[in-house]
MARDO-734755 format. One record per residue: residue number from 1; residue in one letter; y, x, z of N, C-alpha, C in turn. Coordinates in nm, 2 decimals. Layout:
! MARDO-734755
nr=NUM	rest=A	n_y=Y	n_x=X	n_z=Z	ca_y=Y	ca_x=X	ca_z=Z	c_y=Y	c_x=X	c_z=Z
...
***
This chain:
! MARDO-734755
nr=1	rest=X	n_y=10.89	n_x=17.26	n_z=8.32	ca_y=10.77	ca_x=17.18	ca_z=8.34	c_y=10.78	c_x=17.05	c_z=8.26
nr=2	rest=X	n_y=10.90	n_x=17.01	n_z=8.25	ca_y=10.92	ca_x=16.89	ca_z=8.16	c_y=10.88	c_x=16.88	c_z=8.04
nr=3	rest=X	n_y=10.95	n_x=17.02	n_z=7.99	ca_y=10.93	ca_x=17.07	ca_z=7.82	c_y=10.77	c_x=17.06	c_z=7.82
nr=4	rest=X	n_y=10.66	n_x=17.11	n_z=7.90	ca_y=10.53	ca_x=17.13	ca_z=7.89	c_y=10.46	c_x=16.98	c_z=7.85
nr=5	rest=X	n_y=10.53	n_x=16.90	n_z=7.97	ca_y=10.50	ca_x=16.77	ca_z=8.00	c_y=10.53	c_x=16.69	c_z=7.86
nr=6	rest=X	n_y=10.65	n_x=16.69	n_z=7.82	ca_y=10.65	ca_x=16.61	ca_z=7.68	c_y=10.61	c_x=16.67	c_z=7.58
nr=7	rest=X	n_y=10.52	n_x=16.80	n_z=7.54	ca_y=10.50	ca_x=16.84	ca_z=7.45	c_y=10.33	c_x=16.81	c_z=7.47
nr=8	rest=X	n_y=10.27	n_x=16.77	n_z=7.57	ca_y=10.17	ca_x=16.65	ca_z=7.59	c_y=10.13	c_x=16.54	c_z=7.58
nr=9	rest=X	n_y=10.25	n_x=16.46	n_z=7.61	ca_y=10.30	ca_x=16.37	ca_z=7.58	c_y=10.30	c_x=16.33	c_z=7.43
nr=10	rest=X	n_y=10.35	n_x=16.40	n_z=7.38	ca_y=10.41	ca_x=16.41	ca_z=7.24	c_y=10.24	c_x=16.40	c_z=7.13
nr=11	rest=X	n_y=10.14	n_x=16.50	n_z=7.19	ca_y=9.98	ca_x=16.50	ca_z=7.11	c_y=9.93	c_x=16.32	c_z=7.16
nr=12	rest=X	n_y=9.98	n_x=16.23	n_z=7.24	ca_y=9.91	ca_x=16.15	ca_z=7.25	c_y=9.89	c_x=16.11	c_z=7.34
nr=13	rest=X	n_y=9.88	n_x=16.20	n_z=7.51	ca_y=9.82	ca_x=16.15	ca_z=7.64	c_y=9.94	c_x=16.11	c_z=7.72
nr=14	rest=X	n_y=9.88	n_x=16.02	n_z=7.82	ca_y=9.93	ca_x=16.02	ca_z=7.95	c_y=9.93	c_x=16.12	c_z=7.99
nr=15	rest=X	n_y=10.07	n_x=16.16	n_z=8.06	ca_y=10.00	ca_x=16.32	ca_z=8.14	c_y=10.11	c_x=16.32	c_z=8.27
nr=16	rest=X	n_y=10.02	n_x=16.35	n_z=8.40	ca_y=10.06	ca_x=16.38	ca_z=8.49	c_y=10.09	c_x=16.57	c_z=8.55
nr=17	rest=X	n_y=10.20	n_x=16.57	n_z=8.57	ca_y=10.27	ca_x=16.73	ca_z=8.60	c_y=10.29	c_x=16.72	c_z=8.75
nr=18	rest=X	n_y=10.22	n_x=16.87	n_z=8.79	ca_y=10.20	ca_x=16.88	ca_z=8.95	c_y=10.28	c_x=17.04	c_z=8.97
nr=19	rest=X	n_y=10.41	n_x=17.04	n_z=9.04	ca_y=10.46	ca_x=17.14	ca_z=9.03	c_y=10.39	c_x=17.22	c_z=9.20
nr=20	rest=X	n_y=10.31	n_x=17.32	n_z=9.12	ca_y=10.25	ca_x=17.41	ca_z=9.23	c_y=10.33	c_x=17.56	c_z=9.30
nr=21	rest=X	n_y=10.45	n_x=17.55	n_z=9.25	ca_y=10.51	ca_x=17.68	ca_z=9.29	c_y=10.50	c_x=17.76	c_z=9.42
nr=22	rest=X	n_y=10.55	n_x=17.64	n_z=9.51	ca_y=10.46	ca_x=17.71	ca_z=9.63	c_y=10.35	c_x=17.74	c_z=9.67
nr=23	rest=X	n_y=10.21	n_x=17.70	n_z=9.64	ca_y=10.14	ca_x=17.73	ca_z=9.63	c_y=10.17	c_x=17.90	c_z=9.58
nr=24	rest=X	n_y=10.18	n_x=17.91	n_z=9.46	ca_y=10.22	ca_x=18.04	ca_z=9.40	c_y=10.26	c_x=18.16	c_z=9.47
nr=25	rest=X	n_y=10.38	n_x=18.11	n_z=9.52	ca_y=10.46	ca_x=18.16	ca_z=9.63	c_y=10.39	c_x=18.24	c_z=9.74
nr=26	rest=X	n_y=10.28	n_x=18.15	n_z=9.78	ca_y=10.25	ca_x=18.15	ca_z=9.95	c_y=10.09	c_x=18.27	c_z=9.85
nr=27	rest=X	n_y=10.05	n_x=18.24	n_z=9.75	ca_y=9.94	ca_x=18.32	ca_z=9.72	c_y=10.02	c_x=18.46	c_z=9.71
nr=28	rest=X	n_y=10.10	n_x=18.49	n_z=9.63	ca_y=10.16	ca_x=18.57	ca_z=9.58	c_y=10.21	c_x=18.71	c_z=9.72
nr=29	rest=X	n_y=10.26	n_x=18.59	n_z=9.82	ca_y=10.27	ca_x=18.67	ca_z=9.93	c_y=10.19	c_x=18.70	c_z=10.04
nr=30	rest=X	n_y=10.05	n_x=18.64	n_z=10.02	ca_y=9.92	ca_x=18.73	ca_z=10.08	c_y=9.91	c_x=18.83	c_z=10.03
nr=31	rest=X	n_y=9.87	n_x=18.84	n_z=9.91	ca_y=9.85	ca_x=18.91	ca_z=9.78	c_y=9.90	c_x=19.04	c_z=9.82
nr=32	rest=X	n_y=9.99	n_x=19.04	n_z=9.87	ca_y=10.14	ca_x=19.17	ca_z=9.91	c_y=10.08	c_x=19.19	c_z=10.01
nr=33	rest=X	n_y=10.10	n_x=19.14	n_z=10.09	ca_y=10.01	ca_x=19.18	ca_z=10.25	c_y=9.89	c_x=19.22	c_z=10.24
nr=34	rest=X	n_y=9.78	n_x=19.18	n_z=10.15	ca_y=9.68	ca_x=19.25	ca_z=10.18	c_y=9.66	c_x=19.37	c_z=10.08
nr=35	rest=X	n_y=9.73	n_x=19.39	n_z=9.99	ca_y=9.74	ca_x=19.48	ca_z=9.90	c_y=9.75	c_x=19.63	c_z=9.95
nr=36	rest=X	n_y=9.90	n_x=19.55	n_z=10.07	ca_y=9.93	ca_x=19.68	ca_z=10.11	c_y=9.86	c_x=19.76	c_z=10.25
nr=37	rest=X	n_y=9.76	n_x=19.65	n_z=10.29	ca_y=9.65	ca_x=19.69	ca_z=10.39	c_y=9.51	c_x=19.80	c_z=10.35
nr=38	rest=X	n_y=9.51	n_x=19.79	n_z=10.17	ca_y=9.46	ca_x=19.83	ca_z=10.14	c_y=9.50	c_x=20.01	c_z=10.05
nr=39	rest=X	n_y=9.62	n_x=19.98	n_z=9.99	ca_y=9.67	ca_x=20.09	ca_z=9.95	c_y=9.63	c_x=20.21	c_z=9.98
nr=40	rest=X	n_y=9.60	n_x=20.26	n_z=10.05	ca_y=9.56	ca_x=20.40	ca_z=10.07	c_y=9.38	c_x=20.42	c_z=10.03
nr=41	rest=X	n_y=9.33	n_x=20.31	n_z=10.02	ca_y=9.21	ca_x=20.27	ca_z=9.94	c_y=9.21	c_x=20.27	c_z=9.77
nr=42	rest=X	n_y=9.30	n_x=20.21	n_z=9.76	ca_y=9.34	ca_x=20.16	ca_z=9.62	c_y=9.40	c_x=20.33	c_z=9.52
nr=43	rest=X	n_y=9.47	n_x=20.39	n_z=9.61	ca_y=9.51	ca_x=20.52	ca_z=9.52	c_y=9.38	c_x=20.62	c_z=9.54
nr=44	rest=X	n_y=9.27	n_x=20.58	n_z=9.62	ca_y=9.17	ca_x=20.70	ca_z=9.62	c_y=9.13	c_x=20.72	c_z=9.44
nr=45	rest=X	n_y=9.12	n_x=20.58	n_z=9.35	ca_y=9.09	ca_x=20.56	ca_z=9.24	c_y=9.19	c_x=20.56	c_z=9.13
nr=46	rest=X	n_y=9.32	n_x=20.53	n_z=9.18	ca_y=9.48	ca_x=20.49	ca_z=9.11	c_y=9.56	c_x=20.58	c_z=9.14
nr=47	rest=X	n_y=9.68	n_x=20.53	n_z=9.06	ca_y=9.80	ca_x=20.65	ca_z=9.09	c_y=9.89	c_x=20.55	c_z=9.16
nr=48	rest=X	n_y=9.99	n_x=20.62	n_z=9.21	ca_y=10.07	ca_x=20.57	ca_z=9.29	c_y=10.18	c_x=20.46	c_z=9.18
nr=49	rest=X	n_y=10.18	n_x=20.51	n_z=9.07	ca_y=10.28	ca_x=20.38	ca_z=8.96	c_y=10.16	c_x=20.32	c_z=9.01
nr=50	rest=X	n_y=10.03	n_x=20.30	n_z=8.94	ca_y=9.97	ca_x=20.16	ca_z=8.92	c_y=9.98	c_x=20.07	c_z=9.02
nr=51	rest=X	n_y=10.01	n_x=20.13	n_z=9.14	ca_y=10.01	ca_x=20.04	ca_z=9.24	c_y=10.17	c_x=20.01	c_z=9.24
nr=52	rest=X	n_y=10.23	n_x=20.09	n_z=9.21	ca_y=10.38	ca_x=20.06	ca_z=9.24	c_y=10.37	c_x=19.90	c_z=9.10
nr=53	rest=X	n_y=10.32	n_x=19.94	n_z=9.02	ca_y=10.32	ca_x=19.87	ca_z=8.92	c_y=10.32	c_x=19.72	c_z=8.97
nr=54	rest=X	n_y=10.19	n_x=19.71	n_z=9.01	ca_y=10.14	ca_x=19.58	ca_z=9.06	c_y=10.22	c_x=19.53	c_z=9.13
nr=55	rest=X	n_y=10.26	n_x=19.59	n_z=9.25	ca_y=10.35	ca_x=19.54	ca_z=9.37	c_y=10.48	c_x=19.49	c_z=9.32
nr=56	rest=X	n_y=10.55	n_x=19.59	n_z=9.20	ca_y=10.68	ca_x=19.55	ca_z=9.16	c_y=10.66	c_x=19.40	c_z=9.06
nr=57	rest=X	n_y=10.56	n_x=19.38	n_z=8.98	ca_y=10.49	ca_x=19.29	ca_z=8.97	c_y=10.52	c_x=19.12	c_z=9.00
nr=58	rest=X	n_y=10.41	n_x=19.14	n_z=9.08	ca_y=10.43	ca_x=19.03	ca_z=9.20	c_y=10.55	c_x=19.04	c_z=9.27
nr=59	rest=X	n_y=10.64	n_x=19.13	n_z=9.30	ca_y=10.77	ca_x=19.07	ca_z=9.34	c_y=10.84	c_x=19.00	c_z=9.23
nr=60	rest=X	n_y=10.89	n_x=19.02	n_z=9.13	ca_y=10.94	ca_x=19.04	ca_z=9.03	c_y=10.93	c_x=18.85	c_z=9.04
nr=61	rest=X	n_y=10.79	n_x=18.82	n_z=9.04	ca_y=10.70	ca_x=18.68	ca_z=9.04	c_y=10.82	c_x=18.60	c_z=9.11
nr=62	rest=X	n_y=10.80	n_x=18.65	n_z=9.25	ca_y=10.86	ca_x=18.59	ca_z=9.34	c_y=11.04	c_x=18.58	c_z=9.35
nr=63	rest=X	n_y=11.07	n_x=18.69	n_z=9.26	ca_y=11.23	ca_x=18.61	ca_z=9.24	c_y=11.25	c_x=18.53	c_z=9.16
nr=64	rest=X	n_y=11.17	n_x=18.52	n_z=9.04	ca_y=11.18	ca_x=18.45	ca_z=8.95	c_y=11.16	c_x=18.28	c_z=8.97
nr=65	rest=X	n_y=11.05	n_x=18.24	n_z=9.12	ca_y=11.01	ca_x=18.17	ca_z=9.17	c_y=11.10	c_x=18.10	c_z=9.26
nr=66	rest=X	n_y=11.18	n_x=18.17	n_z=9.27	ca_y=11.29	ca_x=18.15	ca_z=9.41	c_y=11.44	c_x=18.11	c_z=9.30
nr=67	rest=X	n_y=11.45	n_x=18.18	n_z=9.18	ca_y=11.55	ca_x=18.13	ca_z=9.10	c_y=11.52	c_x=18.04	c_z=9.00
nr=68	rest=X	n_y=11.40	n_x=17.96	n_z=9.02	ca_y=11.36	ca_x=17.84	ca_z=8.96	c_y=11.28	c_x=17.86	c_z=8.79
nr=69	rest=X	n_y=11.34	n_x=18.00	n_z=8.79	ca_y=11.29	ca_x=18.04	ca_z=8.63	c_y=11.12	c_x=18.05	c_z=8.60
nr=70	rest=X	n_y=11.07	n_x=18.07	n_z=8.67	ca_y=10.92	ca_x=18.04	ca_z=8.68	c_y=10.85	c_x=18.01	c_z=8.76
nr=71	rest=X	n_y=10.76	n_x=17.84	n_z=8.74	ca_y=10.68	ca_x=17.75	ca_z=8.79	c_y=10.51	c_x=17.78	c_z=8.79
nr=72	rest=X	n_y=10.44	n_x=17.70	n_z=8.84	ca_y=10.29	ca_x=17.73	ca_z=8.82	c_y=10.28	c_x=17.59	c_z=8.85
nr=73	rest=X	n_y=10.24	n_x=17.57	n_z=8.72	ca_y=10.25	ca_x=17.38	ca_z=8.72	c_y=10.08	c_x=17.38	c_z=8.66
nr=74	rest=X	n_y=10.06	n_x=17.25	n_z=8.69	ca_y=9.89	ca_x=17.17	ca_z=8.70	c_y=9.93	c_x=17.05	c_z=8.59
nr=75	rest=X	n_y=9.88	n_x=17.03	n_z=8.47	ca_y=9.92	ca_x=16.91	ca_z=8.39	c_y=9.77	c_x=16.89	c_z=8.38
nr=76	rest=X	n_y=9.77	n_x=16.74	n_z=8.37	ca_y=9.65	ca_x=16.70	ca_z=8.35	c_y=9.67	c_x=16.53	c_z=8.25
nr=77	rest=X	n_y=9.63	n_x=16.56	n_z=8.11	ca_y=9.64	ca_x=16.46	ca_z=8.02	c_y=9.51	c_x=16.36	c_z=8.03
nr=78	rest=X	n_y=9.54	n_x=16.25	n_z=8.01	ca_y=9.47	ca_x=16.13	ca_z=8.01	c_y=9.54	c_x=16.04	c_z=7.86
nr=79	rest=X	n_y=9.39	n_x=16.07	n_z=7.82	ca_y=9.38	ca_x=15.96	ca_z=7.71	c_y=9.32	c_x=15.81	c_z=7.72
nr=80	rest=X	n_y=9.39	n_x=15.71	n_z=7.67	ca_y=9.33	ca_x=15.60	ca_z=7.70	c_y=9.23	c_x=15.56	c_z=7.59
nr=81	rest=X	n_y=9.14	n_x=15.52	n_z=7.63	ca_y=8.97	ca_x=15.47	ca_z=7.56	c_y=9.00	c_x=15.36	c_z=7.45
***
């Protein structure tokens, strides 16, 4: 998030960094839940990978999230007039 933040920084702006991970997190893990409420829906049209696909997916998200290696950050640059 930092690297993002100073390479903002760097074009010019003020910029404020909002680390949203959890947010992520907590989407990420509805996401699962309702996916899998639907599954037997979802393969009437798909195969059983595509869905395995997705689900492995979004986990995949979520360890990556838990071992710090990927964020879902909000930057928002301000230029001064």
């Amino acid at each position: 998030m930092a690297e993002y933040a100073n390479f903002i920084k760097g074009a010019g702006f003020a910029v404020k960094a909002t680390d949203n991970t959890q947010w992520f997190i907590d989407i990420l893990t509805m996401e699962l839940e309702n996916f899998d409420k639907i599954k037997s829906e979802f393969l009437k049209s798909h195969s059983e990978k595509d869905y395995n696909d997705i689900v492995d997916g979004w986990k995949i998200k979520l360890v990556r999230c838990a071992e710090g290696t990927q964020k879902w950050s909000l930057f928002e640059g301000f230029k001064s007039k």
